[in-house]
MARBA-3410 file (N, C-alpha, C, O; in Angstrom, 1 decimal):
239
109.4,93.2,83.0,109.6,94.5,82.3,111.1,94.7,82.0,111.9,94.8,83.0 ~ 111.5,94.7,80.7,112.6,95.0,80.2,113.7,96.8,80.9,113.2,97.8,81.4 ~ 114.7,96.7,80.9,115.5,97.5,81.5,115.1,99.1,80.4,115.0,100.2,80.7 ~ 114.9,98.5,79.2,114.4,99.5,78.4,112.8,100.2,78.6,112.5,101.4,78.2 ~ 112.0,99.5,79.2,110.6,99.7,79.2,110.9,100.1,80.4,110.7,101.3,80.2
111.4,100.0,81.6,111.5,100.3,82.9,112.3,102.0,83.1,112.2,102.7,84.0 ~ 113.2,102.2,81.9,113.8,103.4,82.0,112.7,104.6,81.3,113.0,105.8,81.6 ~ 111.4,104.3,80.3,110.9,104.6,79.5,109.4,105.5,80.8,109.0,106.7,81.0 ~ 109.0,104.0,81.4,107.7,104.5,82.3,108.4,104.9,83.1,108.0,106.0,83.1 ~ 109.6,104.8,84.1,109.6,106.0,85.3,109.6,107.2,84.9,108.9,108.0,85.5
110.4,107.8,83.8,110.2,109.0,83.2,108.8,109.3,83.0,108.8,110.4,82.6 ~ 107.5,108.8,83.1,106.6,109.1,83.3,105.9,110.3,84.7,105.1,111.2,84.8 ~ 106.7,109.5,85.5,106.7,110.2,86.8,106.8,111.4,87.3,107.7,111.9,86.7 ~ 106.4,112.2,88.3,106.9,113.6,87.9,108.6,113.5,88.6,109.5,114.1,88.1 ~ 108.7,112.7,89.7,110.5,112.7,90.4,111.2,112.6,89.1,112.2,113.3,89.0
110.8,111.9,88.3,112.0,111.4,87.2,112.4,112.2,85.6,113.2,112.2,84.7 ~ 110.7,113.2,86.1,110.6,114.3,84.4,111.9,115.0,84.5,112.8,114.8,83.7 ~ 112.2,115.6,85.2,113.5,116.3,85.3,114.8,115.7,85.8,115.8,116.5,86.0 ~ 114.8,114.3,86.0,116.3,114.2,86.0,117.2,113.9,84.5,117.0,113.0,83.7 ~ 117.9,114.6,84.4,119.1,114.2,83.6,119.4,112.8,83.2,119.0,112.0,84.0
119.8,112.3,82.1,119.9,110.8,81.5,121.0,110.0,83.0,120.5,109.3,83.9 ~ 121.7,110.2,82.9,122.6,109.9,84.0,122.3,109.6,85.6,122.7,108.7,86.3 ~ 121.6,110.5,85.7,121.4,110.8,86.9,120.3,110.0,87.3,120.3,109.6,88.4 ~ 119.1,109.8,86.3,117.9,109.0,86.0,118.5,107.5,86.1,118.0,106.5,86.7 ~ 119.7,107.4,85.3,120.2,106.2,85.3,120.4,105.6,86.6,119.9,104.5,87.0
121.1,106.3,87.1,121.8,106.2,88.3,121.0,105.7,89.5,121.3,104.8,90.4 ~ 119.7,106.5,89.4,118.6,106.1,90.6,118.0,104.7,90.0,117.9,103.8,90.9 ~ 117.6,104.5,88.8,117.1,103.2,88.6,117.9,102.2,88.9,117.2,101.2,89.2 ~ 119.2,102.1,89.0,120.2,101.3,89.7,119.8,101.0,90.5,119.4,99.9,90.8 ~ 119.9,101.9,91.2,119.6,101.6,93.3,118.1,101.1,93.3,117.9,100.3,94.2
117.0,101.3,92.8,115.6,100.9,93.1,115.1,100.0,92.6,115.3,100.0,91.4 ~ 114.3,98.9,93.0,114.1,97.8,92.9,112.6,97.4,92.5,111.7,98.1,93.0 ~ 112.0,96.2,91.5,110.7,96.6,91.0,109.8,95.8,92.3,110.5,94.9,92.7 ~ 108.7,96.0,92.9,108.3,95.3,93.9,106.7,94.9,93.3,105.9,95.9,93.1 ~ 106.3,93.9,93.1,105.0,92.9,92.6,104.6,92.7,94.3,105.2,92.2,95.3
103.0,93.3,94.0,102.2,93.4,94.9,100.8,92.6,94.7,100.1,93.0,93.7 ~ 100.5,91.9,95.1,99.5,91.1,94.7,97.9,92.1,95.2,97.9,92.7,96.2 ~ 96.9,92.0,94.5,96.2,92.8,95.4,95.3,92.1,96.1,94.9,91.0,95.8 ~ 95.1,92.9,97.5,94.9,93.1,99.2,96.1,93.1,99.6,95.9,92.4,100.6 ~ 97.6,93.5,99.6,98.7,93.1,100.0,98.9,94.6,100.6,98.2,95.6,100.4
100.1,94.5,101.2,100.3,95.9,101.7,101.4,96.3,100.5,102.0,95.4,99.9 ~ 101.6,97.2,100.3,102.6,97.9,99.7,104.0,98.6,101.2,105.2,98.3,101.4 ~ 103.2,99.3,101.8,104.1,99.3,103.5,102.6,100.4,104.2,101.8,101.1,103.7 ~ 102.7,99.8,106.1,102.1,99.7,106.3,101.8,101.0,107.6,102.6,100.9,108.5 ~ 101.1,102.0,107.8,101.4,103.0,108.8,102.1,102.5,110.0,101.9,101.5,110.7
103.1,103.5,110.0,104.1,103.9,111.6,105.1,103.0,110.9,105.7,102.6,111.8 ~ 105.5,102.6,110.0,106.8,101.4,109.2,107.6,102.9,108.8,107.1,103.9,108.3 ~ 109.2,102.5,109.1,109.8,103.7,108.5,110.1,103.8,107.3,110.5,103.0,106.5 ~ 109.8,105.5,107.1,109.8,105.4,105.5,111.3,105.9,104.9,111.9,107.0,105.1 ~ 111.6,104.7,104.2,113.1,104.9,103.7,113.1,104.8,102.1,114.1,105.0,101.4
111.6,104.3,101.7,111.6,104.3,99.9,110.7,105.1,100.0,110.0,105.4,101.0 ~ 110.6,105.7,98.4,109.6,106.6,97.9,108.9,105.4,96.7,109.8,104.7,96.3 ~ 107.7,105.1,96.2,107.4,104.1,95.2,106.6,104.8,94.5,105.9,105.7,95.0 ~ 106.6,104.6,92.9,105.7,105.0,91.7,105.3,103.7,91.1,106.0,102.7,91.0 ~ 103.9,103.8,90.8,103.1,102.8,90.2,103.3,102.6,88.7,102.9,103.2,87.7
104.0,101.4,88.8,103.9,100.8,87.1,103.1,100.7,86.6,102.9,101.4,85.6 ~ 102.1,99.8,87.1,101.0,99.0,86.7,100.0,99.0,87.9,100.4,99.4,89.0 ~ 98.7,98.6,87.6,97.8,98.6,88.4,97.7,99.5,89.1,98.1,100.5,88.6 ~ 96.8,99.6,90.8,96.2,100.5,91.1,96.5,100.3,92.8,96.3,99.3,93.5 ~ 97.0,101.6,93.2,97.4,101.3,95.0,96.2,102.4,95.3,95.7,103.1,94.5
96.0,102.3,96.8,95.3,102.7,97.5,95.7,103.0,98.8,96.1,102.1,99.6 ~ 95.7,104.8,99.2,96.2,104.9,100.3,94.7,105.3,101.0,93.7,105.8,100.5 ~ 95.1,104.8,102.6,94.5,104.6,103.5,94.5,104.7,104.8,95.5,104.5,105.5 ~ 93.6,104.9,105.3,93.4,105.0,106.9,93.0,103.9,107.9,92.3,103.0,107.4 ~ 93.2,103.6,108.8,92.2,102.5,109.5,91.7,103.3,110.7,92.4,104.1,111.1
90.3,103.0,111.2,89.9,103.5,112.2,90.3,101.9,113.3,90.8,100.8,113.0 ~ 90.0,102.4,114.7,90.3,101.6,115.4,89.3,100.3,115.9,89.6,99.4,116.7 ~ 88.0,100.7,115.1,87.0,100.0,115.1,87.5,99.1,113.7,86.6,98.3,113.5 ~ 88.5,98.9,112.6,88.7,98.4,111.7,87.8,99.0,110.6,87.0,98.3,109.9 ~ 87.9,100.3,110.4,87.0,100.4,109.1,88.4,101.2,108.4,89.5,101.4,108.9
87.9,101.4,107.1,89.1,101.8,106.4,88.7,102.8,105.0,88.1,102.5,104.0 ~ 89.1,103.7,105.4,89.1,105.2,104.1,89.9,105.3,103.5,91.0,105.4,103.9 ~ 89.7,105.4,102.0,90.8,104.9,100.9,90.9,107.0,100.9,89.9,107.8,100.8 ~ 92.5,107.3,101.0,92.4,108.7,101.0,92.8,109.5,99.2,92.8,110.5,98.7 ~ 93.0,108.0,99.0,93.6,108.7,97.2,93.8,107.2,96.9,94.0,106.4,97.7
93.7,107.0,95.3,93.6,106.3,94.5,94.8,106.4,94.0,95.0,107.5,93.5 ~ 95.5,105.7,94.0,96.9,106.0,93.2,96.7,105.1,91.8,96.3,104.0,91.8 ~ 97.1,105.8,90.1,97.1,104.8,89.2,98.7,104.6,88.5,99.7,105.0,89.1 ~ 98.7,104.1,87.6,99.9,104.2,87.2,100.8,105.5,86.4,100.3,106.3,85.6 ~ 102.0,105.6,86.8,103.1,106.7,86.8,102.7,108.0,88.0,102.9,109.2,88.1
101.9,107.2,88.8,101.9,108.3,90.2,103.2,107.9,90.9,103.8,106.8,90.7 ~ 103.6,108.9,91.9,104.4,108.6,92.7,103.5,108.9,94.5,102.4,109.5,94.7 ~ 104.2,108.4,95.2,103.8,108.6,96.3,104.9,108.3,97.8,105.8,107.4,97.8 ~ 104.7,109.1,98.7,105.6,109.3,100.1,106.8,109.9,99.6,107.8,110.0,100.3 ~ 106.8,110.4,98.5,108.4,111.2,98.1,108.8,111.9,99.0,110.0,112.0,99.5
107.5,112.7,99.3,108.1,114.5,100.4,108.4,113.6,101.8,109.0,114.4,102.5 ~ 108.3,112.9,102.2,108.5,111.6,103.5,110.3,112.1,103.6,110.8,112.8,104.4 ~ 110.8,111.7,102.5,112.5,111.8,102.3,112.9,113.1,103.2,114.1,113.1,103.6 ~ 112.2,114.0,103.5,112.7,115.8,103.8,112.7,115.4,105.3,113.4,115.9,106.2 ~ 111.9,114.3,105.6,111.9,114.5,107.6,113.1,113.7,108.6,113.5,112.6,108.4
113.4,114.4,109.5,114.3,113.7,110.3,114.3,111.9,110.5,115.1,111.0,110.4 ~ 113.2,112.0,110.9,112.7,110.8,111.1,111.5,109.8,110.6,110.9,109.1,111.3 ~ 111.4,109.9,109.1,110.5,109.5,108.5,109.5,108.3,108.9,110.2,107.3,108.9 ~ 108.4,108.0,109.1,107.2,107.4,108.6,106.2,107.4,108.3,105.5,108.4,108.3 ~ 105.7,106.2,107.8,105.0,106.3,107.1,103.2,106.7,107.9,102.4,106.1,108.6
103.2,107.8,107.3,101.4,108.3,107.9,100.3,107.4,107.7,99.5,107.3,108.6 ~ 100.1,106.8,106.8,98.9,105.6,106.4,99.2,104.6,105.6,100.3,104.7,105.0 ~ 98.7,103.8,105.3,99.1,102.5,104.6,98.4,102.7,103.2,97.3,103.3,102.9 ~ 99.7,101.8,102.3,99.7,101.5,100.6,98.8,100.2,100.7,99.0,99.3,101.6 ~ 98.0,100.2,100.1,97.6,98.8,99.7,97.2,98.9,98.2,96.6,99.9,97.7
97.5,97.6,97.4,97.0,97.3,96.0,96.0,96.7,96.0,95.6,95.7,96.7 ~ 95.2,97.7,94.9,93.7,97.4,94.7,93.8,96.4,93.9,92.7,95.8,93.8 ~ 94.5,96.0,93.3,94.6,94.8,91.7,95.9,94.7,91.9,96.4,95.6,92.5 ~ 96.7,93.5,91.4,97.8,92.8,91.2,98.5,94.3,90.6,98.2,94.9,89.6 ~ 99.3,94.5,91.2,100.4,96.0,90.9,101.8,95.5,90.5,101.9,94.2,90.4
103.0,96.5,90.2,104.0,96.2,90.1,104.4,97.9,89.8,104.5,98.6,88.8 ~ 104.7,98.2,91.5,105.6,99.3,91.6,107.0,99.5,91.9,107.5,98.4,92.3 ~ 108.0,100.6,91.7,109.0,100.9,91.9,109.9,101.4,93.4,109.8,102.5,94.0 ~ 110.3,100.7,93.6,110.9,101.3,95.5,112.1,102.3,94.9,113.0,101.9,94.2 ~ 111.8,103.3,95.4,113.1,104.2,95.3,113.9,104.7,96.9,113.3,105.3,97.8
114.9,104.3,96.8,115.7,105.0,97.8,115.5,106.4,98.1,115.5,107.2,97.1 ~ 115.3,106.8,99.3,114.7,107.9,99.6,116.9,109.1,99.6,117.3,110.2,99.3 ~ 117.4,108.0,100.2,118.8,108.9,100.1,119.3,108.9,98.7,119.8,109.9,98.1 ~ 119.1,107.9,98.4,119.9,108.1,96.9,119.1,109.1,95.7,119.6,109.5,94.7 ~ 117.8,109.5,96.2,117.1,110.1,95.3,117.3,111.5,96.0,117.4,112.5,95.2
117.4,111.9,97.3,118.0,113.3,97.7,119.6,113.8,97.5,120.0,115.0,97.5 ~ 120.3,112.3,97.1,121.3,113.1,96.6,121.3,113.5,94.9,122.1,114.4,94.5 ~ 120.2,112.6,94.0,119.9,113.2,93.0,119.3,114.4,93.2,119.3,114.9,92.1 ~ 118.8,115.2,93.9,117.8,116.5,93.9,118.9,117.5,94.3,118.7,118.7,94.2 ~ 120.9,116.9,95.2,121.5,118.2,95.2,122.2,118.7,94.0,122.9,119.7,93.9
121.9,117.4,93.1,122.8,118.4,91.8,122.3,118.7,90.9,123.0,118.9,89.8 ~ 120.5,119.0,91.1,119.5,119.2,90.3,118.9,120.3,90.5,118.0,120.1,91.4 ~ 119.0,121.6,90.1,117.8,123.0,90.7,116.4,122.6,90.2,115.3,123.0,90.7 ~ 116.5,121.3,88.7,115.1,121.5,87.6,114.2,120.6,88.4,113.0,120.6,88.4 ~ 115.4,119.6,89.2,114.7,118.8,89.5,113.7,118.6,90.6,112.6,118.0,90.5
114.4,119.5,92.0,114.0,120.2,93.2,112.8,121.2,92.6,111.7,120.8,93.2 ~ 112.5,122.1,91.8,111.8,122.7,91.6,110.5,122.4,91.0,109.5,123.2,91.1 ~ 110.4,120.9,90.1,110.0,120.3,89.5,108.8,118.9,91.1,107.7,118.5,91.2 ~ 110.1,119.0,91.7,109.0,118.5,92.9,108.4,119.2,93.5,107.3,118.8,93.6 ~ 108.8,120.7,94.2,108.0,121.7,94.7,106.3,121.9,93.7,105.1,122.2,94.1
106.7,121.6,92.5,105.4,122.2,91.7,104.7,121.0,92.1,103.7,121.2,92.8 ~ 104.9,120.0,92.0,104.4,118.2,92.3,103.6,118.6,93.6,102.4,118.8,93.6 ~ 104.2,118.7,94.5,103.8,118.9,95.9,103.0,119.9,95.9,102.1,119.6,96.7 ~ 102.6,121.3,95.2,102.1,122.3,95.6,100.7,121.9,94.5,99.7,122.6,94.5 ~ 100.8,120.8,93.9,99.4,120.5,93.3,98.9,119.5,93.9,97.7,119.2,93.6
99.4,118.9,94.4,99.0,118.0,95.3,97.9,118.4,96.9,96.9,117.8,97.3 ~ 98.6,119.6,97.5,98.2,120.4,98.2,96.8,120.9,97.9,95.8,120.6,98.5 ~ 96.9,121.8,96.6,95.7,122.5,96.0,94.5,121.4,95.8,93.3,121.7,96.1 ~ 94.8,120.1,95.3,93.8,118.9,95.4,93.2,118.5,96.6,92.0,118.0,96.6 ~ 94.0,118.6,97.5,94.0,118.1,99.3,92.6,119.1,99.6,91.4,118.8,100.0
93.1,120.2,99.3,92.2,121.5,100.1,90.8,121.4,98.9,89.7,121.5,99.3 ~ 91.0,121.3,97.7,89.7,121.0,96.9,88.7,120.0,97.6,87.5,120.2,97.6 ~ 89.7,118.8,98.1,88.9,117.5,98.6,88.5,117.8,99.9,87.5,117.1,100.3 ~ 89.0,118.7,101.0,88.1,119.1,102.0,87.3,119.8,101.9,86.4,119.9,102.8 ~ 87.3,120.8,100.7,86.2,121.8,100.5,84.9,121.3,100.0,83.8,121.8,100.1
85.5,120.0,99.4,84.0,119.0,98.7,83.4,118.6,100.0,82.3,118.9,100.1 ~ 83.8,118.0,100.9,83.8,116.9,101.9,82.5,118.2,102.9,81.3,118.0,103.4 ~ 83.5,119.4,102.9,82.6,120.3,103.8,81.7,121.1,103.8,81.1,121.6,104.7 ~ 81.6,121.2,102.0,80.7,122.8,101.4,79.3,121.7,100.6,78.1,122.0,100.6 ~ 79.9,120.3,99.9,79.2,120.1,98.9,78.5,118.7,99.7,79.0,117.8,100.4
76.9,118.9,99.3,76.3,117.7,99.9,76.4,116.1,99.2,76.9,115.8,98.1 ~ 75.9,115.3,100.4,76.4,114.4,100.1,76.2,113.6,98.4,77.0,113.0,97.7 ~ 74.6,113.9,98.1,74.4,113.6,96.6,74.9,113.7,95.4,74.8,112.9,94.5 ~ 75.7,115.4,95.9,76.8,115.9,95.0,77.9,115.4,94.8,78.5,115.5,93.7 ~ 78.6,114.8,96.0,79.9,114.3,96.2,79.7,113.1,95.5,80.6,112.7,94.8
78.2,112.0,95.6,78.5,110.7,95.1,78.4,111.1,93.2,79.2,110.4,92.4 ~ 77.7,111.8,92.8,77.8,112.2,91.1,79.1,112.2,90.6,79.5,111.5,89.7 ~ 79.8,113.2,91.5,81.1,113.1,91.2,81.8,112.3,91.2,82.7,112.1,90.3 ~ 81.6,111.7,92.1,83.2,109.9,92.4,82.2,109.6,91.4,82.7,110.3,90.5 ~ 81.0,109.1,90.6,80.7,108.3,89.3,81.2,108.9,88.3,81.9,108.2,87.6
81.0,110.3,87.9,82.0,110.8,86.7,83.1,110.5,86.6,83.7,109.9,85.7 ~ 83.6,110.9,87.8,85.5,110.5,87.9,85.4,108.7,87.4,85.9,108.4,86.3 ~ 85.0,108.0,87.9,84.7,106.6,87.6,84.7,106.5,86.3,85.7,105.9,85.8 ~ 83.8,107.0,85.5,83.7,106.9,84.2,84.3,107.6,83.1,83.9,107.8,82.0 ~ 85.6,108.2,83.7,86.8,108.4,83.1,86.1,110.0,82.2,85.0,110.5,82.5
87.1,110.5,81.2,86.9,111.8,80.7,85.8,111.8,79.8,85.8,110.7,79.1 ~ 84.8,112.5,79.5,84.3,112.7,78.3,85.0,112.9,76.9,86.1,113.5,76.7 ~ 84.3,112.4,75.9,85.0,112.6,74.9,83.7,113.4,74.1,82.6,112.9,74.1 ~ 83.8,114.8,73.3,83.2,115.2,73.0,82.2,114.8,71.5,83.0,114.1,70.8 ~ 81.3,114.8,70.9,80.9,114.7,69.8,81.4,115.8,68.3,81.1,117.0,68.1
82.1,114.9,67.5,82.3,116.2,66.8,81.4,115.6,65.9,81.1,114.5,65.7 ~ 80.8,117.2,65.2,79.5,117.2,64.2,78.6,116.9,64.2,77.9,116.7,63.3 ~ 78.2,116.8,66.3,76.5,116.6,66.8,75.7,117.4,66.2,75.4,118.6,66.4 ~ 75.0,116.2,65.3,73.5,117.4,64.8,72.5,116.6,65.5,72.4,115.4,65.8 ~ 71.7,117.8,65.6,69.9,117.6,66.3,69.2,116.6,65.6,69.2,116.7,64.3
68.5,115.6,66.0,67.7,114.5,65.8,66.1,114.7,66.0,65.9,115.3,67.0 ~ 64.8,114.3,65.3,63.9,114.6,65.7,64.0,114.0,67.4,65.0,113.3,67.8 ~ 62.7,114.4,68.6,62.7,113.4,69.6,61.8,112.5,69.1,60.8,112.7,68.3 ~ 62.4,111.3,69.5,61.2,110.1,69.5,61.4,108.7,70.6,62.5,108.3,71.0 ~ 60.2,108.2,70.7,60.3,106.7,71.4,61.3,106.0,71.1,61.8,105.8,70.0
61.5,105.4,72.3,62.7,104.4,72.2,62.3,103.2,72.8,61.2,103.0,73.3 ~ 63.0,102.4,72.7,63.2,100.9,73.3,63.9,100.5,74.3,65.0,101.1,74.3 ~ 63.8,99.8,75.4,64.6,99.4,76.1,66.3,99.4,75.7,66.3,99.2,74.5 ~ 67.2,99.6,76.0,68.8,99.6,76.1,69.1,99.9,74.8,69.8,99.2,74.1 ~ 68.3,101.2,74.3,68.9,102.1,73.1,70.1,102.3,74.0,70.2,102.1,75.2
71.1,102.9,73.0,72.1,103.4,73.3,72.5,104.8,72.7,72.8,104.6,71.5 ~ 72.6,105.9,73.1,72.6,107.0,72.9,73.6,108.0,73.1,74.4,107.7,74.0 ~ 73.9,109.5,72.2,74.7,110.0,72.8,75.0,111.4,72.7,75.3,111.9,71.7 ~ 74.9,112.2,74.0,74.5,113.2,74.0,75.7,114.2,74.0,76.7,114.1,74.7 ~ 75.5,115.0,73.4,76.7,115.9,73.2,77.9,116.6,73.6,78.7,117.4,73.1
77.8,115.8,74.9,78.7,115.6,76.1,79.4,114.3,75.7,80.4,114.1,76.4 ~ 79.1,113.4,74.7,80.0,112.4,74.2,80.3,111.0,75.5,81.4,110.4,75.4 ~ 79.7,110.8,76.1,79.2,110.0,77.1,78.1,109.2,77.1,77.1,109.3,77.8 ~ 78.3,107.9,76.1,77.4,107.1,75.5,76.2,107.0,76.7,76.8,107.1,77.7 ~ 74.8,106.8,76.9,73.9,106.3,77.9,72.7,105.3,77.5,71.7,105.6,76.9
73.0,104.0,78.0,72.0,103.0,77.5,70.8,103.4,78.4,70.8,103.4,79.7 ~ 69.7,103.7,77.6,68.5,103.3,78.4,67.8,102.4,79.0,67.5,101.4,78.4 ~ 67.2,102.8,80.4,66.4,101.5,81.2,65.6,101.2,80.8,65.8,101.0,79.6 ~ 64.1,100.7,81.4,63.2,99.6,81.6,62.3,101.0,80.8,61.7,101.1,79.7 ~ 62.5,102.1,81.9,61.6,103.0,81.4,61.7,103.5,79.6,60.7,103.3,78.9
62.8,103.9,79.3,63.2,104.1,77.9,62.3,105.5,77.7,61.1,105.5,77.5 ~ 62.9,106.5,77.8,62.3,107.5,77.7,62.4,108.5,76.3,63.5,108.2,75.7 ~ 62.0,109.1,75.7,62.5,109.7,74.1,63.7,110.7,73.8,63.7,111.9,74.2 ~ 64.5,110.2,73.1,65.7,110.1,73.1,66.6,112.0,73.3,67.8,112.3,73.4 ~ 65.6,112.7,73.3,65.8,113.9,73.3,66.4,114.5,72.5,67.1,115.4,72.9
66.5,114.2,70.7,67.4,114.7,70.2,68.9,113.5,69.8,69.5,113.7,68.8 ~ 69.1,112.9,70.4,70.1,112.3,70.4,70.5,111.3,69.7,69.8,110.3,69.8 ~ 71.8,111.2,68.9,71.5,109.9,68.0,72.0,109.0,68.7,72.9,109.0,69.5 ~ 71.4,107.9,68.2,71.0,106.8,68.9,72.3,105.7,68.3,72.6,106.0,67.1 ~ 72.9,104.8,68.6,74.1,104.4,67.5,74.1,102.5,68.0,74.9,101.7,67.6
73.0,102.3,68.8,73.1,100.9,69.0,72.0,100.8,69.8,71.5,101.8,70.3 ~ 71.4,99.4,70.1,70.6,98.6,71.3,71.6,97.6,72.0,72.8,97.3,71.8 ~ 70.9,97.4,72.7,72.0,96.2,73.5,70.8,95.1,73.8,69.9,95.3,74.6 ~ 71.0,94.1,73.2,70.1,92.7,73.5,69.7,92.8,75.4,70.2,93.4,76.4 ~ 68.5,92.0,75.1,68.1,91.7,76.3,68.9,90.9,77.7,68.8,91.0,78.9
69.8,90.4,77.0,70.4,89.1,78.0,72.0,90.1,78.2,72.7,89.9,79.1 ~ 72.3,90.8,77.5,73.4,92.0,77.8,72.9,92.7,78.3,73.8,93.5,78.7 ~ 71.7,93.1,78.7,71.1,94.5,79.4,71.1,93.8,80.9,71.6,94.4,81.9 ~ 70.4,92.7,81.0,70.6,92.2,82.6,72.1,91.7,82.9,72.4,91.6,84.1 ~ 72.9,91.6,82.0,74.5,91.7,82.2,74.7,92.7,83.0,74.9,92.7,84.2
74.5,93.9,81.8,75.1,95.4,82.0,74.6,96.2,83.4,75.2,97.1,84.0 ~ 73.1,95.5,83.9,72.6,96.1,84.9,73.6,95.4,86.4,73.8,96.0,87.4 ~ 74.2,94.3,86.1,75.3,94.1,87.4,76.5,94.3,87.3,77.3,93.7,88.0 ~ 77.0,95.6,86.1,78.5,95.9,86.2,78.2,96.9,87.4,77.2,97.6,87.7 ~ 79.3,96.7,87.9,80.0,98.1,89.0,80.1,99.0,88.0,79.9,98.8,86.8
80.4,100.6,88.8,80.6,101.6,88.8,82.5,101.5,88.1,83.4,101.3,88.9 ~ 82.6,101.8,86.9,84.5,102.0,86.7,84.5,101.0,86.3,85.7,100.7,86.2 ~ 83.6,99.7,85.9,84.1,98.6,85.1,84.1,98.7,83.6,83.4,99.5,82.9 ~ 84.9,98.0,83.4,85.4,98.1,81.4,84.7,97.3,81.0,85.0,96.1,81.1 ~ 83.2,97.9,80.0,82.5,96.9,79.0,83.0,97.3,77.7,83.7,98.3,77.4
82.7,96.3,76.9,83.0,96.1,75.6,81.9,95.6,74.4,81.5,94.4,74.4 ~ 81.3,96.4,73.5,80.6,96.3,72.9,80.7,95.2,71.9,81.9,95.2,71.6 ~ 80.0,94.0,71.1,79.9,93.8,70.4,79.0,93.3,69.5,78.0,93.0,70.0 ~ 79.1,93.2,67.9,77.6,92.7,67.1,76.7,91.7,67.5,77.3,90.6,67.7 ~ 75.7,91.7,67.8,74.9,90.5,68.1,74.4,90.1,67.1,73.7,90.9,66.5
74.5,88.5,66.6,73.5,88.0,65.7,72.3,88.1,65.4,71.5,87.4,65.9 ~ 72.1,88.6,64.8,69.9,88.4,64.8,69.1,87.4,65.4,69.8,86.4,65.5 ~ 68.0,87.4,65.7,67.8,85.5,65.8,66.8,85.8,64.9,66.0,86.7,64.6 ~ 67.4,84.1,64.5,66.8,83.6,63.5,65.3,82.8,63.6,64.8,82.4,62.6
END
């Protein structure tokens, strides 16, 4: 990553939206890029925390270990998150649970001193973290309120939507007669959230229909994971 492309994505970040060109400068100096291979630690609970890190690339995962070795991923970190920043404010910083990279990463170590003496000559900047922190909070308490109010069924629909990233809406969905379909029609309902049909193939409800997916792609597509990236393309006819 070029010194130009590296000054470009940390401003991504929310620590870095409000610093000053200078001042921005200044911290990228002192911090260093750290390539994480994934299953690696990024740093590890009770290690003292003296960097704050934002994700360039790839995907960290913070975590718990039980003492029996099992392990609760507590947040998904993607790229231009930051994470352990508010760590910098405590007498004695460490780290509460461990970083690990889910995929080959390449995040940013930031000096936890050198970035608090950027925040004393910054009000936009301090203020700009408090909002960071107080949304972070409001998510925390969303995610125990799911964990405690909403059943378990509900909770897994949701980690699959989140999975399958935002909807994108249909513009100019018009109504279709219903009719029979075929196995791995592909369809899309006005929620804009393409859905290939199963074995069952049920009638399309209205929905236009904008592709099939071959037989030997449908027993593909039936062993993608949950959040994997497919890619459609023309299939030949046979001849």
């Amino acid at each position: 990553m070029t010194r130009s492309e590296l000054r470009g994505a940390s401003r991504l970040a929310a620590p870095f939206e409000a610093l000053d060109d200078d001042t921005h400068e200044r911290v990228l100096r002192e911090s260093r890029l750290v390539p994480v291979h994934a299953g690696e630690f990024v740093f590890q609970r009770g290690e003292r925390a003296t960097r704050f890190f934002v994700v360039l690339s790839g995907l960290v995962n913070l975590v718990l270990h039980s003492r029996l070795g099992d392990e609760k991923v507590i947040e998904t970190l993607r790229p231009n998150s930051s994470f352990a920043e508010t760590l910098m404010f405590d007498d004695e910083p460490v780290y509460p649970m461990a970083a690990v990279a889910a995929e080959d990463t390449v995040v940013l170590a930031v000096p936890n001193d050198v970035y608090r003496e950027a925040l004393a000559g910054s009000t936009t900047a301090c203020l700009r973290m408090l909002g960071d922190v107080s949304r972070r909070v409001h998510a925390l308490v969303r995610e125990v309120e799911s964990h405690s109010l909403v059943d378990a069924k509900t909770r897994i629909v949701r980690h699959l939507l989140e999975l399958a990233g935002p909807a994108r809406a249909c513009a100019g969905h018009d109504e279709h007669p219903s009719e029979g379909m075929g196995p791995g029609a592909r369809h899309v309902p006005p929620s804009g959230r393409p859905t290939i049909l199963g074995p069952d193939a049920p009638v399309t409800g209205g929905y236009p229909v904008i592709a099939v997916v071959t037989d030997a792609a449908r027993d593909a597509l039936a062993q993608a994971r949950p959040g994997s990236r497919i890619r459609f393309r023309h299939a030949r006819p046979p001849e």
